[in-house]
DOFILO-406923 format. One record per residue (C-alpha): residue number from 1; residue in one letter; x, y, z. Coordinates in pm, 1 decimal, always signed. Example, Ala and Ser with C-alpha at 12.3 -4.5 7.8 and 13.67 -1.06 7.14 Angstrom:
2
(lotor 1 'A' (+1230.0 -450.0 +780.0)),
(lotor 2 'S' (+1367.0 -106.0 +714.0)),
END
This chain:
183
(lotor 1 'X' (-3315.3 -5495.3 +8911.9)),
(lotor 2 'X' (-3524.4 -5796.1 +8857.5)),
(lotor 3 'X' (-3662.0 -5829.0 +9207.6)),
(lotor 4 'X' (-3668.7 -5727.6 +9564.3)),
(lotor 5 'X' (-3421.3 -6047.3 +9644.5)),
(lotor 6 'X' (-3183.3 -5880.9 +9375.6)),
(lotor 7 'X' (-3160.8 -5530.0 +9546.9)),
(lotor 8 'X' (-3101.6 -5660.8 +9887.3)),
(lotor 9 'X' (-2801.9 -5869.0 +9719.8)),
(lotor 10 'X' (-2690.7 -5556.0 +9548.0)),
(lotor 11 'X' (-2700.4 -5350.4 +9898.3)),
(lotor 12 'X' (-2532.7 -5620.3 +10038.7)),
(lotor 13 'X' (-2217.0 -5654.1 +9831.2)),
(lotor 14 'X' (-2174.6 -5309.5 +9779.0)),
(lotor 15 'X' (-2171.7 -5255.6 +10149.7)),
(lotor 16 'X' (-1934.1 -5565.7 +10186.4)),
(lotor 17 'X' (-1723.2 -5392.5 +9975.9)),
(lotor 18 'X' (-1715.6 -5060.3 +10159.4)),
(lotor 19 'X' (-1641.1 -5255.8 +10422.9)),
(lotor 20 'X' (-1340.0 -5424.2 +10296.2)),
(lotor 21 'X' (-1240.1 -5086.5 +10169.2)),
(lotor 22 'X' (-1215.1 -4935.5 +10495.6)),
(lotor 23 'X' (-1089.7 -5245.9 +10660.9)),
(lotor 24 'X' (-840.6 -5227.5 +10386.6)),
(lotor 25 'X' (-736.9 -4909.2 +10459.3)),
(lotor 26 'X' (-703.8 -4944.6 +10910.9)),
(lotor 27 'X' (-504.6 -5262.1 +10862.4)),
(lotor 28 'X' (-217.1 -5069.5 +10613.8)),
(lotor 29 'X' (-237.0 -4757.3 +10837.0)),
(lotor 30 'X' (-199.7 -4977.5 +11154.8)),
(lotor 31 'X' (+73.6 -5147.9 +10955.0)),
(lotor 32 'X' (-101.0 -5504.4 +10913.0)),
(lotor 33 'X' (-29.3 -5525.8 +10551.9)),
(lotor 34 'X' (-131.8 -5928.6 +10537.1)),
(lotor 35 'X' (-478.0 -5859.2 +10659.4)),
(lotor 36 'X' (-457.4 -5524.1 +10403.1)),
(lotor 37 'X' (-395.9 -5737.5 +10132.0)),
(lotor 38 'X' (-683.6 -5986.0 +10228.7)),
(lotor 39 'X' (-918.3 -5721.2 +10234.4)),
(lotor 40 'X' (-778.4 -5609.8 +9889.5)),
(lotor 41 'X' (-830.1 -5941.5 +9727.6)),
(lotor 42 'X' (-1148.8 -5962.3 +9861.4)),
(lotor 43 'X' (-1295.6 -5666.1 +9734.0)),
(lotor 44 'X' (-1201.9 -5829.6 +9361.7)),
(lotor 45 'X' (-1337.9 -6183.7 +9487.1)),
(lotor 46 'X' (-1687.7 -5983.0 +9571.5)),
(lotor 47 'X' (-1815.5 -5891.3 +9218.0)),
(lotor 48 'X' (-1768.9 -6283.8 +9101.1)),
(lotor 49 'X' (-2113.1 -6399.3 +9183.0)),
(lotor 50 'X' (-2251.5 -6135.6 +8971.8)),
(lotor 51 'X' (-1973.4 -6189.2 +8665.4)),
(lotor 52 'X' (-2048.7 -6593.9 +8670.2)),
(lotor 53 'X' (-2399.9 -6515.2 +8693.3)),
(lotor 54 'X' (-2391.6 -6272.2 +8369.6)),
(lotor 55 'X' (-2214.5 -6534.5 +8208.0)),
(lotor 56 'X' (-2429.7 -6832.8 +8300.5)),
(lotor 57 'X' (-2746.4 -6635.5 +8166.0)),
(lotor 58 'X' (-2530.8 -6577.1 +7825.4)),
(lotor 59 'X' (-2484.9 -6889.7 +7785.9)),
(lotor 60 'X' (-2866.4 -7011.2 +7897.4)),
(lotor 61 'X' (-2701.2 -7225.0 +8189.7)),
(lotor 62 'X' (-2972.9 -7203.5 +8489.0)),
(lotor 63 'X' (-2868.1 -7131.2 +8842.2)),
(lotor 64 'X' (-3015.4 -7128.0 +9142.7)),
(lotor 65 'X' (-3174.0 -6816.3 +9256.7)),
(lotor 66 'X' (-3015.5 -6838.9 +9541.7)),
(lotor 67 'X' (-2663.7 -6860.6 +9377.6)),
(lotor 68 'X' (-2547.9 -6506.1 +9440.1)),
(lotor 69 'X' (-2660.6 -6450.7 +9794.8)),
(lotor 70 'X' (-2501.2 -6789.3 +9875.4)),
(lotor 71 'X' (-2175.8 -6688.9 +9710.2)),
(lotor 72 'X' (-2175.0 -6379.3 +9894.5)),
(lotor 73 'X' (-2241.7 -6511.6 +10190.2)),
(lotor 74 'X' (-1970.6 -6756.6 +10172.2)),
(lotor 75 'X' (-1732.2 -6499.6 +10078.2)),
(lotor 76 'X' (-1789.1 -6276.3 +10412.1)),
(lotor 77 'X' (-1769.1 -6594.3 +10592.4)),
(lotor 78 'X' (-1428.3 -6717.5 +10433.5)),
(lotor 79 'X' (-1260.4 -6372.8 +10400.3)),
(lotor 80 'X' (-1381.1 -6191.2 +10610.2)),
(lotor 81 'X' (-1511.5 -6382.5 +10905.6)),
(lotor 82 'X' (-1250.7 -6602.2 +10840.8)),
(lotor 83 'X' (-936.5 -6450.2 +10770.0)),
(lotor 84 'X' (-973.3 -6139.8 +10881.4)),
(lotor 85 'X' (-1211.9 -6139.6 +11233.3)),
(lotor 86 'X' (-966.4 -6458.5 +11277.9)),
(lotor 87 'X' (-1232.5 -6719.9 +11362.2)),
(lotor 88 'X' (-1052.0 -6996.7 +11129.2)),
(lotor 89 'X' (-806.7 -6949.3 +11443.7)),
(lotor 90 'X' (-1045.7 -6912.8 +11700.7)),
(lotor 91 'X' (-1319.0 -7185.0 +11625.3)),
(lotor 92 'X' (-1161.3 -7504.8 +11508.6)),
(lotor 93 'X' (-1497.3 -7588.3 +11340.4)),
(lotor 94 'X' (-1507.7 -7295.5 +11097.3)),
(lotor 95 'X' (-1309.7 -7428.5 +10802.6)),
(lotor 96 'X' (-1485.0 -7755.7 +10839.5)),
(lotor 97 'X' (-1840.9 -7620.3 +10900.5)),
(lotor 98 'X' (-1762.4 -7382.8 +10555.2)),
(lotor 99 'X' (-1574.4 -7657.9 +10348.1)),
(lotor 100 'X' (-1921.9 -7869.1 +10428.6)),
(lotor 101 'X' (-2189.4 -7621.2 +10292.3)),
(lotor 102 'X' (-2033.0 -7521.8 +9977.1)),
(lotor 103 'X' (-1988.1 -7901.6 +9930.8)),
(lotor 104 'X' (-2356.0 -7958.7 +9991.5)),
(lotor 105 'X' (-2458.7 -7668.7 +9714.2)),
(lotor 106 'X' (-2204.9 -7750.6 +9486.6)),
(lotor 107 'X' (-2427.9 -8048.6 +9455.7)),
(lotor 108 'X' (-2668.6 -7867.4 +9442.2)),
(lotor 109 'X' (-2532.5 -7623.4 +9167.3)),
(lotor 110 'X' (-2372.8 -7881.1 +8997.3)),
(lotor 111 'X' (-2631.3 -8212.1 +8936.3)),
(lotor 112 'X' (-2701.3 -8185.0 +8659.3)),
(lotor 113 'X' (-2329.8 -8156.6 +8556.7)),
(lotor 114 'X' (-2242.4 -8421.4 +8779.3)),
(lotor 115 'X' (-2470.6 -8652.3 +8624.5)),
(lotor 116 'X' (-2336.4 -8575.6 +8237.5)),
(lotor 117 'X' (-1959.8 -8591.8 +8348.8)),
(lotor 118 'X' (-2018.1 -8942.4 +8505.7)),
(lotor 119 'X' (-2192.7 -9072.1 +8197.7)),
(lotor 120 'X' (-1889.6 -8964.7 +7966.6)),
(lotor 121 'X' (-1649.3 -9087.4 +8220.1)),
(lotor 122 'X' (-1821.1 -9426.0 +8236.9)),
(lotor 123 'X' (-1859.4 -9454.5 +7901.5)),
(lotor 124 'X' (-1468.5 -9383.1 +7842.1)),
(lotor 125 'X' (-1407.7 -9635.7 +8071.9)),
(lotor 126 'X' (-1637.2 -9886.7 +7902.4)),
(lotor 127 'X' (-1428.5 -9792.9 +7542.1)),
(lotor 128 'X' (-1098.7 -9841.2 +7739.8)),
(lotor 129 'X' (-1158.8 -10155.2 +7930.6)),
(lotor 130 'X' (-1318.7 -10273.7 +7506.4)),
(lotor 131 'X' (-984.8 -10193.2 +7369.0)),
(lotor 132 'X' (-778.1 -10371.0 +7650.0)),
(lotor 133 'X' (-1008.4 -10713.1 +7579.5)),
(lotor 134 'X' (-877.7 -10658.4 +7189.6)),
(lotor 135 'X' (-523.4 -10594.0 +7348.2)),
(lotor 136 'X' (-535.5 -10911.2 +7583.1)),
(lotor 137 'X' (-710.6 -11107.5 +7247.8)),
(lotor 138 'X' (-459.6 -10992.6 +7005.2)),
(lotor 139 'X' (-140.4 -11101.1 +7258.5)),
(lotor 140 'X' (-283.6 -11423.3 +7369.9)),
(lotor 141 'X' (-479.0 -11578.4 +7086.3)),
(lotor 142 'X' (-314.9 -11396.2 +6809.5)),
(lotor 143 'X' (-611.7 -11237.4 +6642.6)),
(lotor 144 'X' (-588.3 -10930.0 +6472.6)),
(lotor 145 'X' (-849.5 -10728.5 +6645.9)),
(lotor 146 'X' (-621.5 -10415.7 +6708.7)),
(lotor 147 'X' (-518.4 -10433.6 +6325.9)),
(lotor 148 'X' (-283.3 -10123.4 +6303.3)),
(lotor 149 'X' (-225.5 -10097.1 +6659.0)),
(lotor 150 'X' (-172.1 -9720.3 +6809.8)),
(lotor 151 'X' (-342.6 -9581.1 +6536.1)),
(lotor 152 'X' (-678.9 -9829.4 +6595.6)),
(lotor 153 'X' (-642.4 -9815.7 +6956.0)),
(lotor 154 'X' (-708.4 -9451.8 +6940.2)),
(lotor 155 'X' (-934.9 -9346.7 +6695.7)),
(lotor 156 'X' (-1186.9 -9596.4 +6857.8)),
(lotor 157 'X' (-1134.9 -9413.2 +7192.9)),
(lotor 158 'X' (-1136.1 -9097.1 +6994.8)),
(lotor 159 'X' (-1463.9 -9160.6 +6825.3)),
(lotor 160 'X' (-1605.2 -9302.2 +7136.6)),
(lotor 161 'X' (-1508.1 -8983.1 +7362.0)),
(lotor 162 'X' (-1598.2 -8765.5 +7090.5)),
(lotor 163 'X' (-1949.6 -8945.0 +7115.5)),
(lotor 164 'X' (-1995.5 -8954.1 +7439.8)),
(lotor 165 'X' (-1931.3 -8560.6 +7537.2)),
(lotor 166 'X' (-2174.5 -8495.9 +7299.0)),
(lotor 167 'X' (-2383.4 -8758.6 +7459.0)),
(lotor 168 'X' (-2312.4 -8622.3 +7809.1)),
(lotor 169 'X' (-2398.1 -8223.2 +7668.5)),
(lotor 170 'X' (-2711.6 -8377.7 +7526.6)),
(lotor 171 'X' (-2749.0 -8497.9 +7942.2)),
(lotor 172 'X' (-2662.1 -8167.5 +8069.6)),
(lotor 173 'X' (-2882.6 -7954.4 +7892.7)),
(lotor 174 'X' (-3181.5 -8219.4 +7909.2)),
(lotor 175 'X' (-3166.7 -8246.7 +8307.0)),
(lotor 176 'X' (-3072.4 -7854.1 +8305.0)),
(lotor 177 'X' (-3406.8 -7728.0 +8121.4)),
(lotor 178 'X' (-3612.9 -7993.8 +8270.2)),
(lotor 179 'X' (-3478.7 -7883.0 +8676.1)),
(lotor 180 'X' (-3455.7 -7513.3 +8587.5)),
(lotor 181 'X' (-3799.0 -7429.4 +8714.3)),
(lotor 182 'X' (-3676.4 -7649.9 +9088.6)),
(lotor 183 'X' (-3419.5 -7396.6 +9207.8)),
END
């Protein structure tokens, strides 16, 4: 355990977990298998915070430190709140109040990936819209600015994709490092 933070979000998932166990169990004793297999799914869903954690450290991707607690929290709220304490049927706000917050801090998870993806998506757009002007010069003033056609046509998108994802890593990694220390 790195911290106090990380025990308390340890103690709370494996309690979660007991108590989709036992919740589990009541609802395919008292014969409500769909709530039974809710619980059952969830108890799977519960260790994913920690696995995409493990993973993000392997691969030196920074999230916040609030990124497990947040996940589990949202968890018990969807499955278990949710689905199986029935609020998404008894509060008509629920699924919008929950569909709201993880939108919020997947902005907040996701920036700095945000930012990179819309750079290489604006920059394919920028080499498509380029090879439609030599499309719309070669058909209307007959130039030859396309030359071989298909083939041009897509090795300069090609080589300008292939350019800008490295471009947009370059991005990523850049804003990650530089906003690790802000979560």
């Amino acid at each position: 355990m790195k911290n106090k933070q990380d025990k308390y979000i340890l103690t709370f998932a494996i309690a979660f977990e007991i108590l989709l166990l036992i919740t589990a169990i009541v609802n395919f004793m008292n014969g409500v298998k769909r709530n039974g297999y809710v619980s059952i799914m969830s108890i799977f869903l519960v260790p994913m915070p920690f696995i995409l954690s493990y993973l993000a450290n392997k691969k030196y991707i920074t999230l916040p430190s609030s990124f497990k607690a947040t996940c589990l929290v949202f968890i018990f709220a969807t499955q278990y709140l949710g689905e199986l304490v029935g609020f998404y049927f008894t509060l008509w706000w629920w699924d919008l109040l929950l569909h709201a917050a993880a939108g919020f801090y997947a902005v907040v998870v996701g920036e700095a990936l945000f930012i990179a993806m819309w750079a290489f998506c604006f920059s394919t757009t920028i080499s498509s819209l380029w090879e439609i002007f030599e499309y719309i010069g070669d058909s209307l003033l007959k130039t030859n600015m396309l030359q071989e056609g298909l083939r041009d046509t897509f090795q300069d998108l090609l080589a300008g994709e292939l350019l800008a994802l490295l471009a947009a890593i370059v991005i990523y990694l850049k804003l990650r490092y530089k906003n690790s220390s802000s979560y």
